[in-house]
C-alpha positions, 0 to 999 in steps of 0.5 A: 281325922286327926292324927291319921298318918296319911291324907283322907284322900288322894291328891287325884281325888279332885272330883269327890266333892263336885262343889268344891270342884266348881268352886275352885274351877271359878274362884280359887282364891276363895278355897286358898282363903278358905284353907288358909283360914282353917289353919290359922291363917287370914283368909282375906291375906290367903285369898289374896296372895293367890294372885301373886305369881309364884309367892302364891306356890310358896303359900299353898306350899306352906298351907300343905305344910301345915295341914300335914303337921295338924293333921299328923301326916307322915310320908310326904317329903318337903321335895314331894310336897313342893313338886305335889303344889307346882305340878298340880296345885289344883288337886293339892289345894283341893286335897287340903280343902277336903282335909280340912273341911274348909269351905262354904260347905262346912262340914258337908265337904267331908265325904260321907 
């Protein structure tokens, strides 16, 4: 839903799409790559800069950023969305993934 003004779901909402759930237990340098590419990005590059430690933080931090700036989302700060990413980067990247209805699963991700 563009131009919301606030994520569609929660950041604990992780379990809401158990495909993407099992997805990203597995493999989740695929929904990196997934997201990366809804946004703009290379989804081989985004899928790749997972397995580099730290700067990985820094590309989902920037994933996050972009996904609030597309989708108009207010009321999350730079400090809220850094601590969101390395304190629990699993719920962030799949709050993205949902967001964006990005994935293998297409549209089918969003919740209905």
């Amino acid at each position: 839903m563009s131009g919301s003004g606030t994520w569609n779901e929660g950041l604990f909402d992780c379990y809401v799409d158990p495909k993407l759930c099992c997805l990203q237990i597995f493999c989740p340098c695929l929904v990196l790559g997934y997201v990366g590419g809804a946004m703009g990005e290379d989804k081989k590059k985004s899928c790749i800069a997972y397995f580099i430690p730290l700067y990985n933080l820094y590309c989902v931090y920037k994933l996050r950023d972009s996904v609030k700036k597309q989708k108009s989302i207010e009321g999350e700060g730079s400090i809220q969305s850094w601590l969101f990413v390395i304190c629990c980067t699993f719920c962030s990247l799949n709050q993205m993934a949902r967001e964006t209805e990005s994935g293998p699963y297409g549209s089918s991700m969003a919740r209905e």
